[in-house]
C-alpha positions as CSV (number, residue, x, y, z in Angstrom):
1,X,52.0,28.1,16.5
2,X,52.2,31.8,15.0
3,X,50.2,33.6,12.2
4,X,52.4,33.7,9.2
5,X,50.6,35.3,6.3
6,X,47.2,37.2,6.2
7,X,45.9,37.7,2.9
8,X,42.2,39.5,2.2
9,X,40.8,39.5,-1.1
10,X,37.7,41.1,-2.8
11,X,35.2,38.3,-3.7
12,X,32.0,39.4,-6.0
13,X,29.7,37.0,-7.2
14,X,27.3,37.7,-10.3
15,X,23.8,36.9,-9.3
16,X,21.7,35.6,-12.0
17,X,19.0,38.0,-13.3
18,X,15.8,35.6,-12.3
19,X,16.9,35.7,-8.8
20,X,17.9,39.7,-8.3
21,X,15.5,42.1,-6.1
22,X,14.9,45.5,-6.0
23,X,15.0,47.0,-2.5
24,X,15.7,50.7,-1.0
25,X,19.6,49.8,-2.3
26,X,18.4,49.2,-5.7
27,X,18.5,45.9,-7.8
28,X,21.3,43.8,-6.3
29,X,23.4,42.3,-9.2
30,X,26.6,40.8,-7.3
31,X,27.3,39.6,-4.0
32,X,30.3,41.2,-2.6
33,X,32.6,40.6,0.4
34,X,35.9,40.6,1.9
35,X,37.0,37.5,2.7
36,X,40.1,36.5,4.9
37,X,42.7,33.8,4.9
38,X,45.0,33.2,7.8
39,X,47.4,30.6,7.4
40,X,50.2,29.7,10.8
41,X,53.3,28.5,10.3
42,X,51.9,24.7,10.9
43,X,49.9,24.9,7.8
44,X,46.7,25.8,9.8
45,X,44.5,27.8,7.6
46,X,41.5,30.5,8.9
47,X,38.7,31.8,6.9
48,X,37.1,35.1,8.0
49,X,34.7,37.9,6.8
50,X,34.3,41.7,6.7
51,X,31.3,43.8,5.5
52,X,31.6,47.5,5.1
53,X,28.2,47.9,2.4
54,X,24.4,47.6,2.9
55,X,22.7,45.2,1.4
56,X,25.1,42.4,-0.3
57,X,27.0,44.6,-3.3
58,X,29.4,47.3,-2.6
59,X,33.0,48.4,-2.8
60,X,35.5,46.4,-0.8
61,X,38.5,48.0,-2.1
62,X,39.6,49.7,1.3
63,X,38.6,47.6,3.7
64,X,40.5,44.7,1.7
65,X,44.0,47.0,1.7
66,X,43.2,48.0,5.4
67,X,43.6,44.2,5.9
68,X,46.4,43.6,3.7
69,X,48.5,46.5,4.6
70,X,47.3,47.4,8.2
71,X,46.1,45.2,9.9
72,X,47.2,41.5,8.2
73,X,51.3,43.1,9.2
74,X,50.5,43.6,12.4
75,X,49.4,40.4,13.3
76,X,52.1,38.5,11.9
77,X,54.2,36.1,14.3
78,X,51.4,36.5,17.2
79,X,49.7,33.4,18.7
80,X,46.4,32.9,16.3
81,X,45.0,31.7,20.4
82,X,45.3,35.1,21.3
83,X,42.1,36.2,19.9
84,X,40.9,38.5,22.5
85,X,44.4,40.3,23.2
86,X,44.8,40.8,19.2
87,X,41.3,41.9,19.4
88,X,41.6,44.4,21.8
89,X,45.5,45.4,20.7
90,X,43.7,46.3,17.2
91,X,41.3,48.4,18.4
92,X,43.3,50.5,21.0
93,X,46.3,50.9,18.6
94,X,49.4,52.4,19.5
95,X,47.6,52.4,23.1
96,X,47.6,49.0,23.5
97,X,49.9,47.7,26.2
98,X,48.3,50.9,28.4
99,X,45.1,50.1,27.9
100,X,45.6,46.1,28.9
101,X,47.8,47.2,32.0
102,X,44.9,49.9,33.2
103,X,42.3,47.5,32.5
104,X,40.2,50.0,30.2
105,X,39.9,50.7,26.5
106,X,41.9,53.7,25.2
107,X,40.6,53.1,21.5
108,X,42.4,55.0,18.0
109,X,39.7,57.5,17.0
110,X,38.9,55.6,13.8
111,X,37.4,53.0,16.0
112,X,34.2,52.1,14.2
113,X,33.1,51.5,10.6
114,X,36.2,49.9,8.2
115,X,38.6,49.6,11.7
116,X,35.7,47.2,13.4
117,X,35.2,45.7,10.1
118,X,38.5,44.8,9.9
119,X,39.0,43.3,13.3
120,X,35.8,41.3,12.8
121,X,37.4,39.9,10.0
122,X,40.5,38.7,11.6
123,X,38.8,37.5,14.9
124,X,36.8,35.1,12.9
125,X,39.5,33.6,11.0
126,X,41.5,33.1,14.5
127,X,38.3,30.9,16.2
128,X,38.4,29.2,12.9
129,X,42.0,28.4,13.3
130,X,41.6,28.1,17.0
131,X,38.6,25.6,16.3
132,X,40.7,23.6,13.8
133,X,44.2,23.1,15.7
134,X,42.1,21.8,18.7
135,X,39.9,19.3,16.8
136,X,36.7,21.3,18.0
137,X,33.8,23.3,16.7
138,X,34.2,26.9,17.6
139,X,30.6,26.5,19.9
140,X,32.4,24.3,22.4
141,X,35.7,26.1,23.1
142,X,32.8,29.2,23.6
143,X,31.2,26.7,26.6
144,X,29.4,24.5,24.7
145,X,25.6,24.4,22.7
146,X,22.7,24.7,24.2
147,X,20.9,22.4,21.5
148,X,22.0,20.3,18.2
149,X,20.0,23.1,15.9
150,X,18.0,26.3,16.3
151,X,14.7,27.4,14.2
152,X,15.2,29.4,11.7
153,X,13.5,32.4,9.9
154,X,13.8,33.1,6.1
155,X,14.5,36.5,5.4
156,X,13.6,38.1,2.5
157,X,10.1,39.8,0.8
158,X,10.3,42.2,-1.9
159,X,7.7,41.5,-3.7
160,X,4.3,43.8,-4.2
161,X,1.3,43.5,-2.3
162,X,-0.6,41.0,-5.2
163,X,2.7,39.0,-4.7
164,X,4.0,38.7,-1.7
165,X,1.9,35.9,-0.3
166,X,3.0,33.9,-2.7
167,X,7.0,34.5,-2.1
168,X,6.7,34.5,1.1
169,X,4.8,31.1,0.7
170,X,7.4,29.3,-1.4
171,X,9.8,30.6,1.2
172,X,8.0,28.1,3.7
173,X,8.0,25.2,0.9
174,X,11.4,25.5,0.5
175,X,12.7,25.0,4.3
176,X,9.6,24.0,6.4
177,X,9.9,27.7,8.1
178,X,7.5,28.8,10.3
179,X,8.9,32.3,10.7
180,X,9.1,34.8,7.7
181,X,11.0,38.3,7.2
182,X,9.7,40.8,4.9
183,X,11.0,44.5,3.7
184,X,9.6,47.9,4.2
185,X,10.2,51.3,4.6
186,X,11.7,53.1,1.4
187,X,11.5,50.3,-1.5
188,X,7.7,51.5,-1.4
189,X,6.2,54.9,-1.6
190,X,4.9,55.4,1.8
191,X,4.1,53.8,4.9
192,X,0.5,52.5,3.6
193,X,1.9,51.0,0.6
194,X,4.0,49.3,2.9
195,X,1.4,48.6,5.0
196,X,-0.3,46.8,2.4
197,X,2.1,44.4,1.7
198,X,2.3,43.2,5.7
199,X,-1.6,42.8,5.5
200,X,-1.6,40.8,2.3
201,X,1.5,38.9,3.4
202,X,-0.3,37.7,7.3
203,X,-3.7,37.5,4.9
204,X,-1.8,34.2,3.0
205,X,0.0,32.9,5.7
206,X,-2.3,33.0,8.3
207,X,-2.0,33.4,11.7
208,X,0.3,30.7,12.6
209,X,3.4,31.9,10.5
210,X,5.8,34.1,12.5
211,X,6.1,37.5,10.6
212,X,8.6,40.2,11.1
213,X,9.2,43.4,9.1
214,X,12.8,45.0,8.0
215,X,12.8,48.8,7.4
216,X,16.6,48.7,6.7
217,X,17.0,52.4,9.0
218,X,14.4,54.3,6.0
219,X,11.6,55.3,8.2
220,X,11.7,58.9,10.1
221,X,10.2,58.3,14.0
222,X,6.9,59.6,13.2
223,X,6.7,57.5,9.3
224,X,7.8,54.4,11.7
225,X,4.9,54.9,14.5
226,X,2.6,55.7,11.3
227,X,3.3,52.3,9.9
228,X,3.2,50.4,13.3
229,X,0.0,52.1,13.5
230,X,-1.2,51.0,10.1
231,X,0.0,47.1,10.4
232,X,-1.4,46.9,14.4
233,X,-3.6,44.2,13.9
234,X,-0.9,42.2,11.4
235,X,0.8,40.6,15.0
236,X,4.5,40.9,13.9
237,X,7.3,39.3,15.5
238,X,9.2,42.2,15.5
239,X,10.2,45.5,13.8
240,X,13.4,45.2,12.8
241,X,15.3,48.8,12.1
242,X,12.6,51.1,11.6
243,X,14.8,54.2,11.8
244,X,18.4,55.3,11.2
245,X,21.1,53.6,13.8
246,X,22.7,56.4,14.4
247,X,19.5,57.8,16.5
248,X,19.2,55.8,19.6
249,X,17.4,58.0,21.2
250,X,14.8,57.8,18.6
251,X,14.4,53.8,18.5
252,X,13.5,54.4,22.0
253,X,11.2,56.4,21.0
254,X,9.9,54.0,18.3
255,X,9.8,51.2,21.0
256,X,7.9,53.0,23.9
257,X,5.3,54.2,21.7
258,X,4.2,50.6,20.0
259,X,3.5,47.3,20.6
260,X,5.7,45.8,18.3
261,X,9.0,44.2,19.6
262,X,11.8,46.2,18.2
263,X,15.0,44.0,16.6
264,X,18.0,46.8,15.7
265,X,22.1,45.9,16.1
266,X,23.2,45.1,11.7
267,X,24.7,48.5,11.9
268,X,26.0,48.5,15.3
269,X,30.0,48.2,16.4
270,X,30.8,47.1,19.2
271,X,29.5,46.2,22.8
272,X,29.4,49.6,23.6
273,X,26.8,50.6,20.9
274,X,25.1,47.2,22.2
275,X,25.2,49.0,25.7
276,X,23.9,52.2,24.6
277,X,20.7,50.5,23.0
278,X,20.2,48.7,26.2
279,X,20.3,51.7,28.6
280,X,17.9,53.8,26.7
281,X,15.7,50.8,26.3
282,X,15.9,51.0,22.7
283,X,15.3,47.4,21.6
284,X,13.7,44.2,22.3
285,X,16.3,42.4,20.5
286,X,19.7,42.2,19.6
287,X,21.4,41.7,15.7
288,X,24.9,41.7,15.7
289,X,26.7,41.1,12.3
290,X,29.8,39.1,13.2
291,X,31.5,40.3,10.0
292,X,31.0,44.2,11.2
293,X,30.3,44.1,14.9
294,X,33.6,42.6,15.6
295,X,33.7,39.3,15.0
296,X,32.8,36.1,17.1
297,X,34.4,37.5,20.2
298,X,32.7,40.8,20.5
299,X,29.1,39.1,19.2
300,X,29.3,36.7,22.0
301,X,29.9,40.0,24.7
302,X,26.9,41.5,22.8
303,X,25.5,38.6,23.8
304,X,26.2,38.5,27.2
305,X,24.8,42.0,27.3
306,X,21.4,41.0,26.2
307,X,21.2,38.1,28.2
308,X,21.5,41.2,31.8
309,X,19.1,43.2,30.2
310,X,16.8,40.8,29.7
311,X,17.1,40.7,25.8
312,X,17.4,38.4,23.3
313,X,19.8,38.0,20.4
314,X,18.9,37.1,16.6
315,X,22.7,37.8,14.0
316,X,22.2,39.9,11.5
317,X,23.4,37.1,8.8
318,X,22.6,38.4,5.6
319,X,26.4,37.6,4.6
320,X,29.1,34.9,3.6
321,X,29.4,32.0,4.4
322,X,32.6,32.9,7.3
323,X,30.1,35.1,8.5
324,X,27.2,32.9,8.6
325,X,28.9,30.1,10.3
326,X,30.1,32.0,12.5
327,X,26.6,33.2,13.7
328,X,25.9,29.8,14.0
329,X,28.5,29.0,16.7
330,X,27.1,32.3,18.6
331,X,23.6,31.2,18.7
332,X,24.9,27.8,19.5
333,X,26.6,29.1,22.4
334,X,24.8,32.4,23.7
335,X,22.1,31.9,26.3
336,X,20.2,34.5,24.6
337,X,19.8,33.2,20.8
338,X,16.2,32.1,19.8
339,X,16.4,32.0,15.7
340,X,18.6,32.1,13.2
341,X,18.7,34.7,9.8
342,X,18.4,32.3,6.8
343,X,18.6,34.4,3.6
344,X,16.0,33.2,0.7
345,X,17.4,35.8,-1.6
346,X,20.3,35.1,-3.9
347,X,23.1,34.4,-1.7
348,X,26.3,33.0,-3.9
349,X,28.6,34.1,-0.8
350,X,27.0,31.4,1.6
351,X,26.4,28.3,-1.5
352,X,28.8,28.6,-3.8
353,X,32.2,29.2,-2.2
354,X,31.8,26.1,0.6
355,X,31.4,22.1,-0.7
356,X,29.1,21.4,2.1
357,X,25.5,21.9,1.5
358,X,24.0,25.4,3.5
359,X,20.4,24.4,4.0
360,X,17.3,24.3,6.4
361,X,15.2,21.1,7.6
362,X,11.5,21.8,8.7
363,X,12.4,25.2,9.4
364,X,15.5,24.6,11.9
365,X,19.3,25.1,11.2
366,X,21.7,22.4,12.4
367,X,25.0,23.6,14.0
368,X,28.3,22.3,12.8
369,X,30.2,19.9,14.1
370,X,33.4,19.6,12.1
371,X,36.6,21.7,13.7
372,X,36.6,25.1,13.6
373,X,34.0,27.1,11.7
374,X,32.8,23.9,10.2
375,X,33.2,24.4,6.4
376,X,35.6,24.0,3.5
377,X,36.3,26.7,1.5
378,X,36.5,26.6,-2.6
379,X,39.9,28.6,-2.9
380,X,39.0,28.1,-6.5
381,X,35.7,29.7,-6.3
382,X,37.3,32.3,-4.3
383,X,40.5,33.2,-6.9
384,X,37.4,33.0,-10.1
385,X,35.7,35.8,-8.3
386,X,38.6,37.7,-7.1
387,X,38.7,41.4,-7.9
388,X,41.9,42.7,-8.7
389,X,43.3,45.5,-6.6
């Protein structure tokens, strides 16, 4: 069996007015994507996902040719079982072979961002299309499940403080959930506004709903331990990025100074940005986006990573539906998975470009069990939302 085509296209789905939110990257009006089709010469065909934007909208336009024109040639004629080798060949480049014989990575210096992105992309596809010419869900050629479904959180919370009981609330009718994600940091005006909002959200729910808060990287190290301050008595779950990504030295910071577990990883690439975080102690747990991090294969070392720290590990999947499924095989298969991201915003790119239903029963996801990734892609959905490039 050998890869022979690779094609990437641009998917961006309208979301309906009702359902758009405002958050810190403004009203959200289309979910966009780049989603990946590998097809082998048997007539196997792969679905996978890359994210390059925050939130769900943004321009896919390069990432999309770095597939098509890059990447996609290169892979061409390679056995789609060689996931890890193509992973690694990707990211070391024109170093490849040397870096496989010394047994070390000698990476191109565009090795994060769009390259990762990329890779993550391709690496999905290929467990999809491993998954698929074996018969088997991706969990079990990764060494099995460690249970027939995981609890699940829905994440989401925009709403004002004389509201957001009330979403949060019809979150829980909706799925059974007994675990809640709201956002803070920069959608409101300061850290007490935002501080507001956590009180009047564990005020409705009481105190047997699980409640974490998402910052999405806003706050500055001193705004974040001001906040933490504020909410003390609120008993979150976690705090999910409270400041930038790029200053790991400053979620340490964050985390030795408060109570409150700290979740950080969506913007990470990479086990060795996993690795940095867990030397300097700079996180309770791990998020990984398997459509950014580098794909299945990479998510499942980042997992392995939390597991010898002591860590645990909770995708970032805020995405597609190639993404999202794929999440599900990690947290099927990782030792140190506990919940699973369920997005209760408008999320087109998970519903409306699979036929099987995408849902949660009394607050737990199931895991698939069909070959491969475990659902069927609407190519026709896909092509009606294709942008042109």
């Amino acid at each position: 069996m050998k890869i022979k085509s690779v094609h990437a296209r641009w998917i961006q789905i309208p979301i309906e007015q009702a359902r758009q939110h405002t958050s810190d990257f403004g009203t959200l009006r289309t979910f966009d994507a780049a989603i990946l089709r590998i097809e082998t010469d048997d007539g196997v065909v792969g679905w996978g996902e890359g994210k390059n934007a925050a939130g769900s909208a943004g321009n896919y336009a390069t990432l999309v040719r770095l597939l098509n024109e890059d990447f996609g040639p290169r892979i061409i004629g390679r056995d789609p079982a060689d996931i890890s080798f193509i992973w690694e060949d990707l990211y070391n480049g024109v170093r490849s072979q040397r870096a496989a014989m010394s047994g070390h990575a000698m990476p191109e210096m565009a090795r994060r961002g769009l390259t990762v992105a990329a890779i993550s992309a391709i690496d999905i596809a290929l467990w999809d299309i491993l998954g698929k010419s074996d018969g088997k869900p991706v969990w079990k050629l990764l060494g099995g499940r460690k249970a027939d479904r995981m609890q699940a959180y829905a994440s989401g919370g925009w709403a004002s403080a004389d509201k957001i009981g009330e979403q949060l609330q019809s979150y829980i009718d909706q799925g059974g959930f007994s675990a809640v994600k709201m956002r803070v940091g920069a959608m409101d005006s300061s850290p007490h506004v935002s501080a507001l909002r956590v009180k009047a959200a564990r005020k409705a729910l009481g105190p047997e709903i699980e409640l974490a808060v998402d910052a999405h990287g806003t706050y500055t190290v001193a705004s974040a331990r001001r906040f933490a301050h504020l909410v003390a008595d609120c008993d979150l779950a976690w705090f999910e990025e409270p400041i930038i990504a790029d200053d790991k030295a400053g979620i340490a910071e964050v985390r030795a100074s408060i109570s409150v577990p700290i979740a950080t990883g969506e913007s990470e690439a990479t086990r060795f940005a996993f690795r940095d975080l867990a030397v300097r102690r700079a996180a309770d747990i791990f998020q990984p986006d398997p459509a950014f991090c580098g794909g299945i294969t990479e998510a499942m070392r980042i997992g392995t990573l939390a597991s010898a720290f002591n860590l645990r590990l909770a995708p970032h999947l805020w995405a597609g539906a190639p993404c999202f499924f794929a999440g599900l095989h990690v947290c099927a298969a990782s030792p140190a998975s506990f919940i699973v991201e369920f997005s209760l915003g408008a999320n087109p790119m998970i519903h409306d470009i699979v036929e099987e239903t995408v849902e949660a029963r009394d607050g737990m996801i199931e895991f698939p069990d069909k070959p491969g990734l475990g659902f069927t892609m609407s190519e026709a959905i896909l092509e009606k939302y294709a942008i042109p490039i």
